[in-house]
N, C-alpha and C positions, 0 to 999 in steps of 0.2 A: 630506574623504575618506569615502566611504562606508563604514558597519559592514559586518565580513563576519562578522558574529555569526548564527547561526543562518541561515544562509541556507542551501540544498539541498549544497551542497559540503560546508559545515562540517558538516554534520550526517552527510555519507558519511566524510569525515576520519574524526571524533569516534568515529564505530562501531568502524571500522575498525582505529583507533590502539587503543582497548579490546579490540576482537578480538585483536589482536597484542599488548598485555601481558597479556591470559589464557594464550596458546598461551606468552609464555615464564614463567609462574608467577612474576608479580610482582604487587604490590597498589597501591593508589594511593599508600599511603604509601612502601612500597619506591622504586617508582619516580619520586615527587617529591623522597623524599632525596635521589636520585643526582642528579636535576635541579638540585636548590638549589629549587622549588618547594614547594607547598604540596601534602596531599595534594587540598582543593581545587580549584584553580587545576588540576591533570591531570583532574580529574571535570568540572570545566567546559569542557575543551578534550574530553574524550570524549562528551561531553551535546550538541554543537556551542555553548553557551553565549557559548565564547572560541576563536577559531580561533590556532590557533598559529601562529606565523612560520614563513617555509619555513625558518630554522633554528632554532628551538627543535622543528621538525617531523623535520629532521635529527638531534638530537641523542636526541630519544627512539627513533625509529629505529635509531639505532646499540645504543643501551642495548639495544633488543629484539632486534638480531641480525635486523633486516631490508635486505637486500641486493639489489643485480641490477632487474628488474626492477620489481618491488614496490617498491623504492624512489623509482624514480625516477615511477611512476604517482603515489602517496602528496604525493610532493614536486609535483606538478604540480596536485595538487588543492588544496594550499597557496596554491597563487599563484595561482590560480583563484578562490577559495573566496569573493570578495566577487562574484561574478554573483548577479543574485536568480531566474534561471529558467537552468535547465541541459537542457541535450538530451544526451543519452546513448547512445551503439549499446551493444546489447545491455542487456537489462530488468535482468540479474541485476545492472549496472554498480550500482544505485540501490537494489539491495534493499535493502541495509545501512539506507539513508538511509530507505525509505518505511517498513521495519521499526519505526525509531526512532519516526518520527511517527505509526506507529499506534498504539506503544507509551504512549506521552504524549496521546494525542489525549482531548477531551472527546467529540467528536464525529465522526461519519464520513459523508461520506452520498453513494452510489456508485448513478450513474449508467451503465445498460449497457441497452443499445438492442436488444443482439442476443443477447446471455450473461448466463447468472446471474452475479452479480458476485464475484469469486475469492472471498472468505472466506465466503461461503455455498457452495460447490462442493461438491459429495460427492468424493471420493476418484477411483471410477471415472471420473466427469463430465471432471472437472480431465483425468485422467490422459489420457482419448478426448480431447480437445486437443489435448495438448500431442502428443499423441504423430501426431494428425493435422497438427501445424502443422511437421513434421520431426524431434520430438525421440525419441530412441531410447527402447526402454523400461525402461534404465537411467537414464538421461538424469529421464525422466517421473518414475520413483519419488522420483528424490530430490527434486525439485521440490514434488512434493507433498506428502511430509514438513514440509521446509520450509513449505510455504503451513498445512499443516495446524496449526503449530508457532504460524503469527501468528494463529491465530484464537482464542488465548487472551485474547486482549484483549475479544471480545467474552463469552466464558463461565468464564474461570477470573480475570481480575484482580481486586482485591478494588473496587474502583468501574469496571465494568465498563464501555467506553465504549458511549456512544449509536450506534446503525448504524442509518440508513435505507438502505432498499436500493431504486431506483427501477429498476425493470423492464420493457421494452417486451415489450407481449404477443407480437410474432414470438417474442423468446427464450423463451417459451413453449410456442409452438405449431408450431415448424418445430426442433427437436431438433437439435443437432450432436453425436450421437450414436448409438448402440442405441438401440430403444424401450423397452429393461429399464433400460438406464442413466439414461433420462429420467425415468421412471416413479419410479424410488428417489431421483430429485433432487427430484421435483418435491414428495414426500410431506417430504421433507429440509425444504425450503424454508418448508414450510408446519409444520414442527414449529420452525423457527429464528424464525418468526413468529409462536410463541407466546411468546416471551422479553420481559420489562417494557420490555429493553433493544432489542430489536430490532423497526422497523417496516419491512413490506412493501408495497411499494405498488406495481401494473402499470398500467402507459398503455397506452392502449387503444390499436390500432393504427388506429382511426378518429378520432384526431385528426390537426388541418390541421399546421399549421407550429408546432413546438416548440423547443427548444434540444439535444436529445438526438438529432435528426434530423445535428446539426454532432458526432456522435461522442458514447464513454463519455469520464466523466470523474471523479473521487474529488475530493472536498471535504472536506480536513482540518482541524477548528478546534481550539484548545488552548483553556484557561483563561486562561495567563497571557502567550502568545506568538502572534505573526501567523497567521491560518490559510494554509496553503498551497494547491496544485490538483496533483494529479499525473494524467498523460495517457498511456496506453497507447497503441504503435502497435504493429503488427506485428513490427520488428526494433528498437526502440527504446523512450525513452521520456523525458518530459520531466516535471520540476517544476516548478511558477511560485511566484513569491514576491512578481512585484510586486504592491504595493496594487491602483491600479487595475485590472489584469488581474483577481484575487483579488477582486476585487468584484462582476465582471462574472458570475464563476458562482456566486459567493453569491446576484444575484438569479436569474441562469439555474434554480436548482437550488430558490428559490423560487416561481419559475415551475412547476414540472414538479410539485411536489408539489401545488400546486394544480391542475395540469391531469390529475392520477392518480388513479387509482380512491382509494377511503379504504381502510386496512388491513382493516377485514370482508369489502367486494365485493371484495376481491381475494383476501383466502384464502379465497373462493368460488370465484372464478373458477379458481385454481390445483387443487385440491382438483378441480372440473369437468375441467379439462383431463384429470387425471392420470387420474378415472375415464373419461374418454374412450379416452384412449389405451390404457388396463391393459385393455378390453374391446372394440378393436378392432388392438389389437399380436399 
């Protein structure tokens, strides 16, 4: 039987289970005493490390005082939880999980064809989005709290992970935005590619056939654990886990770096744009 150890479920569980013994003010220890566990054994089922059974996933449940519907999602990701690639309606279903893996991640390296890539967004940018894409502008703000929250990984963790950010020059140069809002991203962008840890790189929009032409995509790798791929669609979104799959954009994503400006001509080019636009906007 296959582990369902770390796999995209267990790692939404794992969150999740953690988020809901903070809200009821219990600790690992508290809570593996009532268990009969270890405090351990609970930080490896909230880490996705060890996936819990749909009933020992029950019985911490109850301890938390989780009921009704939440319960019964919770328990279905249990028995879910050995798939190694998951499709999802709706993006926020996966935050938990893609949170986790950026949180742990050694490396990042995000692929976007047509948009700067979320954790480089400036606030406005994100916000002009989301809020064109339906979401209210309440809806927007808190989203982007949120998003702004996971970008501590690349500037406040204390080994801060690695972010390449591979960028097609249309999302540079055709805005889905304001020209003021593009303008203060674009200066953004090129201050966040000043960081030891952060390279920028634009594909030229005169290249032939690439792998970024087939969509964005994020490429997460760890130190110690499988790298994943997570894939953004419009009302959805999916993880992969399997090897083979996972390999295919490891070299995809070695492809593009090599077929992308180097990080100097590019925060030229950016820098170009921006004085472009700030003197004909």
């Amino acid at each position: 039987m296959a582990s369902t150890a770390d796999t995209p479920r267990a790692r939404q569980l794992g969150a999740e289970l953690r988020q809901a013994r903070k809200n009821a003010g219990l600790t690992t220890h508290q809570l593996g005493a009532q268990l009969g566990r270890s405090h351990t054994h609970v930080s490896r089922w909230e880490n996705g490390r060890l996936t819990p059974s749909e009933a020992d996933t029950g019985a911490v449940l109850g301890i938390l005082g989780v009921t009704g519907p939440e319960r019964d999602r919770l328990l279905e990701l249990a028995r879910d939880a050995g798939d190694p690639n998951w499709v999802a309606p709706g993006i926020e279903r996966q935050l938990a999980a893609l949170t986790e893996y950026e949180r742990t991640a050694r490396r990042i390296t995000n692929v976007q064809p047509l948009l700067v890539p979320g954790l480089l967004q400036t606030s406005d940018y994100a916000r002009s989005i989301m809020i064109g894409a339906g979401a209210t502008r309440g809806e927007a703000d808190q989203r982007v709290t949120y998003r702004l929250g996971r970008r501590d990984v690349i500037i406040r963790r204390r080994n801060p992970v690695e972010f390449c950010a591979i960028i097609g020059e249309q999302a540079l140069r055709h805005p889905p935005c304001a020209d003021d809002v593009m303008i203060d991203q674009l200066r953004q962008l090129a201050k966040w590619a000043d960081l030891d840890n952060v390279t920028v790189q634009v594909l030229p929009a005169d290249r032939r056939y690439t792998p970024a032409l087939e969509g964005p995509f994020v490429l997460i790798e760890f130190d110690r654990t499988k790298p994943v791929v997570q894939l953004e669609h419009y009302r959805s979104s999916t993880t992969i886990t399997d090897a083979r799959d996972v390999d295919d954009y490891q070299a995809a994503a070695d492809t593009l770096r090599a077929a992308a400006m180097n990080a100097d001509d590019s925060a030229a080019l950016i820098a170009e744009i921006a004085d472009r636009l700030e003197h004909t906007g």
